[in-house]
C-alpha positions as CSV (number, residue, x, y, z in Angstrom):
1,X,0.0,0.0,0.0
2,X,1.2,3.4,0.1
3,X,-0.4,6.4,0.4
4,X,-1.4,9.7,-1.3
5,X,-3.3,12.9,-0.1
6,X,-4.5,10.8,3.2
7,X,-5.9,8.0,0.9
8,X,-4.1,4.5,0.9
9,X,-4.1,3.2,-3.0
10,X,-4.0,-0.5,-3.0
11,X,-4.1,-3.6,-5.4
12,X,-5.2,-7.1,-4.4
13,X,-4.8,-9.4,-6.5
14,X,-6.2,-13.2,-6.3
15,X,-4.7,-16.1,-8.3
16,X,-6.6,-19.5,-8.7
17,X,-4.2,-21.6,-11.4
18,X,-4.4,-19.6,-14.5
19,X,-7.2,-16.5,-13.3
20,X,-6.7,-13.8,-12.0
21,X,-9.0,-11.3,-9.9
22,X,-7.9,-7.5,-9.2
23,X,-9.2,-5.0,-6.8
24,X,-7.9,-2.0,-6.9
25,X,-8.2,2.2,-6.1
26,X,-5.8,3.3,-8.8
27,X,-5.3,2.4,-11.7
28,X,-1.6,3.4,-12.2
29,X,-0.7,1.6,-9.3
30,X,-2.5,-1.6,-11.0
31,X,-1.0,-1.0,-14.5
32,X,2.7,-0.7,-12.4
33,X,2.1,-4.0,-10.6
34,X,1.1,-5.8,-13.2
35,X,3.8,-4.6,-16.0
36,X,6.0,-6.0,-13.0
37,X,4.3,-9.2,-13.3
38,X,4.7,-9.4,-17.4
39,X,8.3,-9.1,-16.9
40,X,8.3,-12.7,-14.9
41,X,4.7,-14.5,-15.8
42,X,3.5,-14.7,-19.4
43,X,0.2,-13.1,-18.8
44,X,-2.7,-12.3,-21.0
45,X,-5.0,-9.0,-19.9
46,X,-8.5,-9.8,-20.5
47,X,-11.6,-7.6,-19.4
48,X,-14.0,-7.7,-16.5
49,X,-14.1,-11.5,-14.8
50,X,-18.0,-13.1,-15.4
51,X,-17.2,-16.5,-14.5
52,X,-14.6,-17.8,-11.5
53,X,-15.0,-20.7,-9.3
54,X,-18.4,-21.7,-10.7
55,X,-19.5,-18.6,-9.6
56,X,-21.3,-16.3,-12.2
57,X,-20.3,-12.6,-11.1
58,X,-22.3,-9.4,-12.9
59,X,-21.5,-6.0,-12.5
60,X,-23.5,-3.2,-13.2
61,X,-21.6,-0.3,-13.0
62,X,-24.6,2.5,-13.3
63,X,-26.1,1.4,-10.4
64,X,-23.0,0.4,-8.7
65,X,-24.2,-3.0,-7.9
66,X,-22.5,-6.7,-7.7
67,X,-24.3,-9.5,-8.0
68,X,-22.9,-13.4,-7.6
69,X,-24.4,-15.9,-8.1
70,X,-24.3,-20.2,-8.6
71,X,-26.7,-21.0,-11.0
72,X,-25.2,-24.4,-12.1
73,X,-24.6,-25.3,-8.6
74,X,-28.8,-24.7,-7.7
75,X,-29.3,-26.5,-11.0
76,X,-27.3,-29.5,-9.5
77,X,-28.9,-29.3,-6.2
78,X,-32.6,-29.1,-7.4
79,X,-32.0,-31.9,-9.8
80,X,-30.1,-33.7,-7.0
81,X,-33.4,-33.7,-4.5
82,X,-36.0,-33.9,-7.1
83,X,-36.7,-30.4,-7.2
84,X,-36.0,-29.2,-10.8
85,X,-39.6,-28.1,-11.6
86,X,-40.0,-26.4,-8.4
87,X,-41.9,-23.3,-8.3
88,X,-39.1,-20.2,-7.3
89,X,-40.1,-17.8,-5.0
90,X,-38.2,-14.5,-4.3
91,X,-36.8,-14.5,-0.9
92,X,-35.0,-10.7,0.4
């Protein structure tokens, strides 16, 4: 970390085999870190993740929302117990 006007800038970065997640607060700190990276790692910069760990992730910028999400997990379970034609109800 290291900080700037009273604000610490950080990258995180999580690494499951060949993915890679970031979370970051500046983006000139991220592209430094991972140009460091490249120099070791072959590496390949793709856009926003969708899909890690079976888990489908959405992100809706404009309303600043995240949303995750196992669909093929509940699809396994329902059809595990029986319950694939199941009415769904929403639950808060």
């Amino acid at each position: 970390m290291k900080e700037s006007d009273g604000h610490k800038n950080f990258v995180i970065m999580g690494v499951y085999v060949d993915d890679t997640v970031t979370v970051y607060n500046n983006p000139f700190m991220l592209k430094a870190k991972k140009a460091a990276l490249c120099v070791k790692f072959k590496m390949v910069g793709k856009s926003e993740v969708h899909y890690l760990l079976r888990m489908s992730i959405k992100r809706e910028r404009k309303s600043r929302t995240l949303t995750i999400s196992q669909p093929g997990y509940m699809e396994k379970m329902l059809m595990k117990f029986g319950m694939e034609n199941c009415k769904s109800v929403f639950t808060p």
